[in-house]
N, C-alpha and C positions, 0 to 999 in steps of 0.2 A: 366567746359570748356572741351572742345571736340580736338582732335590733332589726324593725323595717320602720321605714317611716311612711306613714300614707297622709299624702297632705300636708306637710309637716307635724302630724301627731305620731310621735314617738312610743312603740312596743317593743318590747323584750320578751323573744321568745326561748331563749338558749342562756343561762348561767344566772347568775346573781350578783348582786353587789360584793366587789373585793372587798376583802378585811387586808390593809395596809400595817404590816409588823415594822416596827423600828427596835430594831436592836438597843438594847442597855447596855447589857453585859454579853461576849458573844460566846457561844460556846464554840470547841475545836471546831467545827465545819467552818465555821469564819473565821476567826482567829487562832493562831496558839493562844494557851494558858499555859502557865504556871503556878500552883499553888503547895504548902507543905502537905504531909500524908506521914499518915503511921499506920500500922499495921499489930500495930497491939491497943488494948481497949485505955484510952487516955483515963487520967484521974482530971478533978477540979470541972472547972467551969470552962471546957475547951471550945464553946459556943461563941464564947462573949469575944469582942473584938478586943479586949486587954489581956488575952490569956498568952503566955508564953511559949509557944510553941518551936523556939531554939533548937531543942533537939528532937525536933522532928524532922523525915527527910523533905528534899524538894524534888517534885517530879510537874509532869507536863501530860495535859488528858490527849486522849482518853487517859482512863485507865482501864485495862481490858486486860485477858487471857490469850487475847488472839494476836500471836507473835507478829503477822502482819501489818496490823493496824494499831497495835499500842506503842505510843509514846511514853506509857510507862508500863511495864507488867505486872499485872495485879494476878495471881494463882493462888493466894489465902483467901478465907474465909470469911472477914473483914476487913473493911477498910474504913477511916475517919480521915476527912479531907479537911481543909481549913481556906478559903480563897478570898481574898482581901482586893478590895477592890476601893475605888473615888469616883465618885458624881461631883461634877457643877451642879447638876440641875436635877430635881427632883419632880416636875411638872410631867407626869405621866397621867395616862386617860387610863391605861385598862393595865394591870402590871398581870403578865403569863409567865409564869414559869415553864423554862425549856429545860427537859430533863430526859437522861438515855438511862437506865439503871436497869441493872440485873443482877444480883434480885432484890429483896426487902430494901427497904429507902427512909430516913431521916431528915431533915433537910432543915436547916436553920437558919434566919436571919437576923443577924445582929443578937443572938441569943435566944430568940423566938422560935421554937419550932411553926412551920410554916404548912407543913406538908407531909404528910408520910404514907407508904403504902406496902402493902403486903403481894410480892409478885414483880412480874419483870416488865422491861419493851422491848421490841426487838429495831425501837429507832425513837429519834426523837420526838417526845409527844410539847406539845402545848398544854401546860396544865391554868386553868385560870384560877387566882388567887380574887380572897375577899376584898374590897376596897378598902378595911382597914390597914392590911398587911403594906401597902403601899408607902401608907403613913412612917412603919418604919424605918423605910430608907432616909437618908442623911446624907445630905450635902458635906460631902468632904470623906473620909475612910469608912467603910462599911466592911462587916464581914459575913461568908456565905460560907456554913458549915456544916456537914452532910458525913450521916454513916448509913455506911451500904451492906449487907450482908449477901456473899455468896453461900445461898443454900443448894444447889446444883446446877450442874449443867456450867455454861458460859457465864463467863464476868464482864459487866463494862459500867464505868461509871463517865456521866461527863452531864455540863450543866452550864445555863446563862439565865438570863432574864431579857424578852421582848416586851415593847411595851404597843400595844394593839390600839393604831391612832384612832379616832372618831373622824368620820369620814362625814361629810354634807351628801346626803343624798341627793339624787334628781326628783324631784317628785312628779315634776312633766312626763318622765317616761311611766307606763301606763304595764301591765303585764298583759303581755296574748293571753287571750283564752284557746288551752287546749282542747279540739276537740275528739280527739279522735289520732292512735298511732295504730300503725299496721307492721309487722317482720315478716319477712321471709327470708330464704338463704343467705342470700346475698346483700338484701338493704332493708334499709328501718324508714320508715317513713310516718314524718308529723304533720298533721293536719291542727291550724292554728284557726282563731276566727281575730283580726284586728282592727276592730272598728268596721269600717266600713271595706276592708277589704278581708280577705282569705290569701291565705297562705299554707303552701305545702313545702316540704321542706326530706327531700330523701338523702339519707346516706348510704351512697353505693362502695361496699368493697368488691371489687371482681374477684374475689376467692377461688377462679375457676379450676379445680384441680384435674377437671380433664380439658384443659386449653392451656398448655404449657405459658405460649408467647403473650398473655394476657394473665394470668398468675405470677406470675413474676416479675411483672413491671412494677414498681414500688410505687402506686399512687392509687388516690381514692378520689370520688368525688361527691362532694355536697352540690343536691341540683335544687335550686329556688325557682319556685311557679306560685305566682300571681293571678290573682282576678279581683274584681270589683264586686261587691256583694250586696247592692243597692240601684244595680241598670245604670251607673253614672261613671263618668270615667275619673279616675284618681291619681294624682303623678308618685310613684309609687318606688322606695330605692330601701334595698338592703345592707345591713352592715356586719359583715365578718370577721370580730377580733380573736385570735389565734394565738392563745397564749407559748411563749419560748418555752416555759414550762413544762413541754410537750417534748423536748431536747435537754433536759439535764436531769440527774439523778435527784436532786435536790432543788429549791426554791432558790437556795442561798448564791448557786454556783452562777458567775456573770457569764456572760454571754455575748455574741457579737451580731447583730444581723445588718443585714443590708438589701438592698432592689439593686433589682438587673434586672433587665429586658431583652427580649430578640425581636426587638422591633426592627432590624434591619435582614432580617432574615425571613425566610420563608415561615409560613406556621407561627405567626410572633407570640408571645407570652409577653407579660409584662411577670417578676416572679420576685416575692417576695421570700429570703434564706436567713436561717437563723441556725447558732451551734452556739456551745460552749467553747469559750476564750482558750480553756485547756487543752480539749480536745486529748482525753487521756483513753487511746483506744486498748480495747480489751485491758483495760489495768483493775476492774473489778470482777468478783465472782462470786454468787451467791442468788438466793432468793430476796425477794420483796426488794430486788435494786431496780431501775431505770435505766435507759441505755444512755451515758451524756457524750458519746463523741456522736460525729455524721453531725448531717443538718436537715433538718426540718424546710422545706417549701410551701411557700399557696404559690398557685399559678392563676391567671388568669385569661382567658383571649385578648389580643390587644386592641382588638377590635371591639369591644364592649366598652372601649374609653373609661375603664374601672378605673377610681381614685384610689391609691395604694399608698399606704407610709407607715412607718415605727411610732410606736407611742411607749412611752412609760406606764406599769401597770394603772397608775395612779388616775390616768386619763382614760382606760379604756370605758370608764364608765361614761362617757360623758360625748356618744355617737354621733355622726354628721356633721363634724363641726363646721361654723361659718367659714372656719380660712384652715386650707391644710400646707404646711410644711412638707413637701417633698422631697428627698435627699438620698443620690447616691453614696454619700458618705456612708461610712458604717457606723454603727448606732450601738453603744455598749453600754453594757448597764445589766440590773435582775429584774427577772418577774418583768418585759417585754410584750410587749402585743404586736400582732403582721396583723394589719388593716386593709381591708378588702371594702368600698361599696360601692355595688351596683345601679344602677341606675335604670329600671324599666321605664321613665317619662310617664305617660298617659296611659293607664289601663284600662281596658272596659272590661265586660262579664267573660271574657275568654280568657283562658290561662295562658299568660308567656311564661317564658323560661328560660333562665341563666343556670350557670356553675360555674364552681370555683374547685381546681383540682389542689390538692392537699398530700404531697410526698415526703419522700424520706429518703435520702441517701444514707446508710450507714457505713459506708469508706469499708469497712471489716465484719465480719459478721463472726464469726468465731476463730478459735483455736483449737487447731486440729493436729494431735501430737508435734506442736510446737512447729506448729507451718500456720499463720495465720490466711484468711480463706475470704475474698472477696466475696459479695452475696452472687447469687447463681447470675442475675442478670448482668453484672460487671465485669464475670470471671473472666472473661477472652481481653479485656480491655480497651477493646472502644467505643465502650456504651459512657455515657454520663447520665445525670440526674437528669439536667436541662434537656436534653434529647428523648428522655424516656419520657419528660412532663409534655415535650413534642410529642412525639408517639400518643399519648393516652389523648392530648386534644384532637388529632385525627381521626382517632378511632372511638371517640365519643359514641358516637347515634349508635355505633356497629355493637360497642361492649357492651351498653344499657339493654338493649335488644338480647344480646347474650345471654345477659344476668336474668332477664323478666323471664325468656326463654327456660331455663335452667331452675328459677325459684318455681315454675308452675311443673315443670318437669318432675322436679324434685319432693316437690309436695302433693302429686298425684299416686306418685310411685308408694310415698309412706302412707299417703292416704288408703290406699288396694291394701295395702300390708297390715296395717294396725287398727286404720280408724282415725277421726279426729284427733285426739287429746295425742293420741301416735305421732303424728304429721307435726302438730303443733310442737312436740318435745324433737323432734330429730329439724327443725328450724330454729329450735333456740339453742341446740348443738352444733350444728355447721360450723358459722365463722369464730365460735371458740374454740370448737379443736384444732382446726387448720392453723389459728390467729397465735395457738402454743407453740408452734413449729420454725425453725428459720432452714431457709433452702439454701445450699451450697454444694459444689463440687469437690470432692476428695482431690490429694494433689496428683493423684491419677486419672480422673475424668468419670470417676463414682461419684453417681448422684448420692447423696448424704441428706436425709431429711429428718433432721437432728428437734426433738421437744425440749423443752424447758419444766421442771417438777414444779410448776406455780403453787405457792403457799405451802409447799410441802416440805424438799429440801433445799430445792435451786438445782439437782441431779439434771446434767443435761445426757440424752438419749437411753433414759433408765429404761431398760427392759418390757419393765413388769406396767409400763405406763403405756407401752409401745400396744402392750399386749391388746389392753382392753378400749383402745382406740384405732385399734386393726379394722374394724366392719366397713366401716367410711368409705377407708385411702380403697380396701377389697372391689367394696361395690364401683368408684369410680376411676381409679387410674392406682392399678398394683404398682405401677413404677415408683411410686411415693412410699408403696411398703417398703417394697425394695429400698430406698433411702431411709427405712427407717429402723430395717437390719444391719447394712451397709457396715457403717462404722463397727458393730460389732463382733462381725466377722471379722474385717482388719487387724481388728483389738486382738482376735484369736490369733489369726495366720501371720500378722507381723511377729509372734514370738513375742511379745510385751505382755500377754495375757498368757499366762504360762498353766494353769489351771486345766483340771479336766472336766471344767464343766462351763454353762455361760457367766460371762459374766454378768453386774449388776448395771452397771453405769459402764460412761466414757469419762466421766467429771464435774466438776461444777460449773453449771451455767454463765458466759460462755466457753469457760473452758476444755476442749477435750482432751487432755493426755491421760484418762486412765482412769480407772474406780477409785470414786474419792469416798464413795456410803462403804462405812464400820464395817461392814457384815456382808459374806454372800448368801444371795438363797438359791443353792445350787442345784434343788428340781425347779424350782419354780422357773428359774431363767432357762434351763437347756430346753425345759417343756415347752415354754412361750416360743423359743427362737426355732423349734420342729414343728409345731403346729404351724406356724406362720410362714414355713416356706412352701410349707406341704398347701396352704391356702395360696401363695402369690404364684404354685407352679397349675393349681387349680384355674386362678383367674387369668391367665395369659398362657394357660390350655397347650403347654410345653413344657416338659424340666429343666431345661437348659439353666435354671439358676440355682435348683439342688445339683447339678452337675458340678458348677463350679465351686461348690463349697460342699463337696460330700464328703473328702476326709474329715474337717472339722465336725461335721454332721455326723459323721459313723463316732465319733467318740462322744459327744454327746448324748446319743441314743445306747452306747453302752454305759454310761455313767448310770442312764435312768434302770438298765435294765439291771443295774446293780444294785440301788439305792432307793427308786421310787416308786418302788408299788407302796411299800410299809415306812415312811418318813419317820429319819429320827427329828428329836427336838430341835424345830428350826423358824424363819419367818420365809412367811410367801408371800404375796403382791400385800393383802391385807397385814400390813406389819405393825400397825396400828394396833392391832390387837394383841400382839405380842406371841410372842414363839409357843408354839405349839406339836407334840409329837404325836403320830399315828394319825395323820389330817387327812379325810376319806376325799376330802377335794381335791388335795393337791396329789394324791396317788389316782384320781381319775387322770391330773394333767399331764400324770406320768406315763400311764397307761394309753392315753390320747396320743400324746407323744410320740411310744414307740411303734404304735398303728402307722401313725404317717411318714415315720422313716420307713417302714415295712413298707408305705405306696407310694413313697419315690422308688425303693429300691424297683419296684415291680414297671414303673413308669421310663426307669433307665436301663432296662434290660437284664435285670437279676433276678432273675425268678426264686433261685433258693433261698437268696440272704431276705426276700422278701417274706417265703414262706414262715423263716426258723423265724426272724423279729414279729410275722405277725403270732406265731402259736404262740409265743410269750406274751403278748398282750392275751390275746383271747385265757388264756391259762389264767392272768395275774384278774381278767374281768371276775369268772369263776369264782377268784378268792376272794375277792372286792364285795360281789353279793352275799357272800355267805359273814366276812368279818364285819360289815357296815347295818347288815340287816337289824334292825329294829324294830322289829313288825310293821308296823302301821308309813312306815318311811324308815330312811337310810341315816345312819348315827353321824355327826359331827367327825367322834373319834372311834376308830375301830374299839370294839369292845365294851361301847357305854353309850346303852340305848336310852337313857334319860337325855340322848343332846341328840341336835339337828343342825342344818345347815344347808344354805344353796348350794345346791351342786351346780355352777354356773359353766364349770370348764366343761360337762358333757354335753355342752349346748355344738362343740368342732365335732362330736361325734355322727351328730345328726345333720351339720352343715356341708361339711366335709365326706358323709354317707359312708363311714366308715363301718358302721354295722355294728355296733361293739356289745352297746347294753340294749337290749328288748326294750319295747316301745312301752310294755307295761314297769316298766322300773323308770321311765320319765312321770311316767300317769300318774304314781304311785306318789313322788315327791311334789309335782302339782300338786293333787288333789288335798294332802297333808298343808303344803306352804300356806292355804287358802284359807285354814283355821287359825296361823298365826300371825294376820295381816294384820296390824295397827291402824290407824287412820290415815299417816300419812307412807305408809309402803309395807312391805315384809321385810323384817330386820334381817342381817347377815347372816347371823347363826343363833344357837340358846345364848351366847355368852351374855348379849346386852339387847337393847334396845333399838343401836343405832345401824344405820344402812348403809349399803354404799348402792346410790341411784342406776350406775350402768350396771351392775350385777344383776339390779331386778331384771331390767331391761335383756338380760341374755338369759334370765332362767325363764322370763317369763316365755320365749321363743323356743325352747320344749315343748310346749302345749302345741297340740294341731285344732282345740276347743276355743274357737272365737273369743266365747264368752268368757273362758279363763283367763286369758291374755287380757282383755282390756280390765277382769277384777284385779291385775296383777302390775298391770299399766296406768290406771286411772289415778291412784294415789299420787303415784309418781309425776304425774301433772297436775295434781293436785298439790305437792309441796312447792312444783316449781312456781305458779301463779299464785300462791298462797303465804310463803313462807315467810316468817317477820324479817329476818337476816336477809337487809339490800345490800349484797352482794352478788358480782359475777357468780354463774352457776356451779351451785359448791355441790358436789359429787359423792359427800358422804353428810348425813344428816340425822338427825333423831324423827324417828318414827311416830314418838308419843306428840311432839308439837310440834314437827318442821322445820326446826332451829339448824344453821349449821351446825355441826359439831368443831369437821376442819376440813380444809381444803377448798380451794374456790380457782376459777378460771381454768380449768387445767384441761389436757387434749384427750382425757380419757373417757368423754362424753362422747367422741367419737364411737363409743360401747352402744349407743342406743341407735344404730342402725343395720344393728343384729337382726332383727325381724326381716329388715326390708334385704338384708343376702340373703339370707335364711328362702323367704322369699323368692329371689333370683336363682338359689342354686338346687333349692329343694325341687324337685317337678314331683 
């Protein structure tokens, strides 16, 4: 949360009022339980708290399918739980039901049905109940009785009761008015109006992917600028609460923080450190989790005499206070605040300016066939936290400069390229793609730039996600691609990936020892991993890294030349849509594919092996036009000209200059895509309605027609400024209104800087 005082009148420019949960009843994230369970459908009145339940079993929640995490195994169909419980007291403000169920849900108390619902969660929701329900509960035995039906997919059941206290507002404190925020690559910046002063307020990530020793230092900075907005001078101080929050998986899980300072050392910091008490590294894996080991820092200069302490959630609403407790002690407890405020004294009409750096140690960053892996900047071992939060206060004036440098760079460059609404979407892609990624070194000294499948599967360095986030890392530092093939290749040559084609994954996030996704899609991935070396030996203008992996490389370009001109029934990056055979796109990737092993071979001194792989593609193009043609554009499925589809993969043909398909067979599919634009983009294919955002983005970079590109670009920032669904930028969406469909945050928006290579490589 965010607070400035001017004058002593108190503004909130950053969070809102905490809602303060007290636990009733807890569910397993805090406590074990124990309750009876059956697994056949009970007779009578198995609600009521008199029903006899003797021969039923007893187990302990969850209860789930997923051998890891269950305390009890549930892999039937249904289940009827029964959990008995006692209150003293009954004096509750807001009773919420905390509940984790997949699927259909019953829920009863004291005989009362309470709640029911059709469908699953993939975590525990807050559900709030009516005031009467409350009434209810009873002083002394209660019972909480719930049937759950597994209709597919995963099972988990588990359940408590919070009761959500009534909290005394401030009414003193006042809300900033916003006026005004700006983005660019690298930082967001607010523009508030508070009373009688102004306030600007920037968040800088240094994301610099082509400045290694300044990308890699784990810190951020929030910079606060002040002025007086009335010609009169104001004594003027901010306050930064910093929720632990920010360091555990969960709300629930405690945590320990403490201060330290280097006030006796050079560069001092005063530095405010928080983690969880457990500190359980890499012991989870999965999507939609939180990192809870490492610890979270604010730092401060020590010379800015910042007042810094721990507070209890409960207090961080309640800023500036008259007397602070300061204490090197460690401070444990949940739901924590690091207290940061500053102090500008007397301001008149010119802006000053403080900051407060905001880091992250994560002690381990992944697991890498069962070798855990320091983050890049740790790897050698005599960096720390506290010296890098040194490092970034020295280098303050130098990195902001860097970033400003870089965001005007950077947005001139997409500006030449696309236009506005261009510029604008490859800025609101930047620090998400990059921000998917964690950087580490292999335990041989291979850069490793591993993504996370955000809201998808939790797949950490999936292929097909590598694929369409390739333009980015291309345009500014290949060595990041290079880390982002890396691991894959290993996966091959270590002999662990034993397959004649790519793999899909290395694992679940952060786990890498190996394909943990059901299914391979084996053109889709050996295409992706040829095209993409054939581009990293394009942008670093030497082969030297298809050198090193050209065995692996020569058998994946024979798989294709086996298998993927004519696809059988399979899934490709779009799996969403579900498997499909004879897919005209994903025999372009194949066909793309073995062009660019054809122009390494040619790059590494083989002239014939280059020739024979290219007259195979050229040959398999030939059949391509003739099987896909449907007059007017090119079929979805060979053979059935009532469908269509992006052809997004022949965007490498034209990048890449590989010459393959005539410039009137991109025309062709432009000119067609433009009469089936919806409002908010051009859909995927005939199947549906819905899109995926970076596809546009790379079909629309076929067109050499201005005008086409931005008819084919504009929706697409049109959904992203528009769209009802606040959420991080979700990359697959409905055309007819904007809505997410699924997927948010994820590094495959790196796709929309396809133009601006396009761009750089096309002359």
């Amino acid at each position: 949360m965010g607070f400035v005082s001017v004058d002593g009148a108190v503004y909130r420019f950053m969070g809102k009022d905490l809602k303060v949960y007290k636990t009733i009843l807890p569910a397993s994230d805090e406590n074990a339980w124990q309750c009876k369970y059956t697994e056949t459908s009970p007779v009578g009145s198995w609600t009521n708290l008199q029903y006899n339940d003797n021969d039923w079993q007893s187990g302990a929640a969850p209860f789930t399918d997923d051998k890891s995490k269950a305390k009890t195994l549930w892999t039937g169909k249904n289940i009827w739980i029964r959990r008995t419980f006692t209150l003293d007291n009954t004096n509750i403000d807001k009773l919420m039901l905390k509940l984790y169920h997949d699927d259909n849900v019953e829920v009863y108390l004291n005989g009362n049905v309470i709640y029911t619902n059709v469908g699953w969660t993939s975590d525990f929701q807050l559900i709030p109940l009516r005031n009467n329900i409350k009434a209810l509960l009873k002083k002394g035995n209660n019972i909480l009785a719930i049937h759950c039906a597994n209709t597919a997919g995963a099972a988990w059941l588990d359940v408590g009761f919070v009761d959500m206290v009534n909290q005394k507002s401030d009414n003193t404190i006042k809300p900033a008015l916003q006026t005004g925020v700006e983005m660019n690559a690298t930082q967001t910046i607010y523009k508030f109006r508070c009373g009688k002063a102004d306030l600007l307020v920037t968040f800088t990530s240094p994301l610099l992917i082509n400045d290694m020793d300044v990308y890699t230092r784990p810190v951020s900075y929030i910079t606060y600028r002040v002025r007086s907005n009335d010609n009169k001078r104001h004594n003027i101080k901010v306050h930064l609460a910093a929720s632990t929050n920010i360091a555990v998986n969960k709300p629930s899980q405690e945590v320990a923080a403490e201060m330290n300072d280097t006030k006796n050392k050079k560069d001092a910091l005063s530095i405010l450190k928080a983690g969880t008490i457990e500190q359980p590294i890499l012991k989870k894996k999965g999507d939609d989790l939180r990192i809870d080991w490492g610890y979270m820092c604010v730092a401060v200069p020590a010379s800015e005499n910042a007042i810094q302490y721990i507070s209890q959630g409960q207090n961080a609403t309640y800023p500036f206070p008259a007397k602070v407790i300061s204490t090197t002690d460690t401070v444990k407890g949940k739901e924590l605040y690091l207290n940061t405020i500053l102090s500008f004294g007397q301001v008149g009409k010119a802006y000053e300016e403080k900051y407060v750096e905001v880091g992250y140690d994560d002690l381990f960053s992944v697991e890498f066939f069962g070798i855990q892996l320091k983050p890049w900047w740790a790897a050698d071992g005599t960096k720390t936290i506290e010296k890098e939060l040194s490092l970034a206060q020295l280098d303050y004036a130098q990195t902001i400069k860097k970033c400003e440098a870089f965001n005007r760079a950077m947005y001139q460059d997409a500006l030449k390229a696309g236009g506005e609404h261009y510029a604008k979407l490859c800025v609101l892609a930047y620090r998400q793609s990059i921000a998917a990624h964690v950087l580490v070194k292999s335990p041989h000294g291979d850069i490793l730039f591993l993504s996370k499948e955000n809201f998808s599967n939790g797949s950490i360095n999936t292929v097909d996600v590598t694929y369409p986030s390739a333009p980015l890392y291309l345009l500014y530092n290949p060595r990041f691609m290079e880390g982002m093939l890396n691991g894959i290749f290993i996966y091959s040559e270590s002999g662990k990936w034993k397959k004649g084609f790519a793999a899909h994954d290395l694992g679940t996030y952060p786990i890498a020892n190996g394909q943990t996704y059901g299914e391979d899609m084996p053109v889709e991935e050996s295409g992706n991993m040829l095209i993409l070396t054939e581009a990293i030996v394009k942008a670093e203008g030497k082969p030297d890294y298809a050198k090193k992996h050209w065995e692996t490389l020569t058998t994946w370009a024979n798989y294709l030349v086996k298998a993927g001109f004519d696809p059988e029934n399979q899934l490709c990056t779009d799996d969403f849509a579900g498997h499909l055979a004879h897919n005209a796109n994903l025999s372009i990737k194949a066909i793309v594919g073995i062009a660019c092993y054809a122009k390494l071979a040619e790059q590494l001194g083989q002239p014939q092996i280059a020739a024979n792989y290219r007259n195979t593609a050229n040959a398999m193009v030939k059949n391509w036009l003739k099987k896909a043609d449907a007059g007017n554009h090119y079929s979805l499925v060979f053979g059935d000209k009532n469908t269509w589809s992006q052809k997004y993969n022949m965007v490498w043909d034209k990048v890449l200059g590989l010459h393959l398909f005539p410039q009137q067979v991109y025309d062709k599919e432009i000119k067609y895509y433009l009469t089936k634009q919806n409002k908010f983009g051009l859909p995927l294919d005939s199947r549906k309605t819905y899109t995926k955002s970076d596809w546009i983005l790379w079909t629309a970079a076929l067109t050499n027609n201005t005008q086409y590109f931005k008819a084919l670009t504009d929706p697409v920032y049109k959904y992203a400024t528009e769209t009802p669904t606040r959420v991080p930028l979700s990359d697959w969406h409905e055309t007819t209104n904007g809505k997410m469909v699924g997927f948010q945050a994820r590094s495959v928006v790196g796709g929309y800087f396809m133009k601006m290579l396009e761009n750089k490589w096309v002359k």
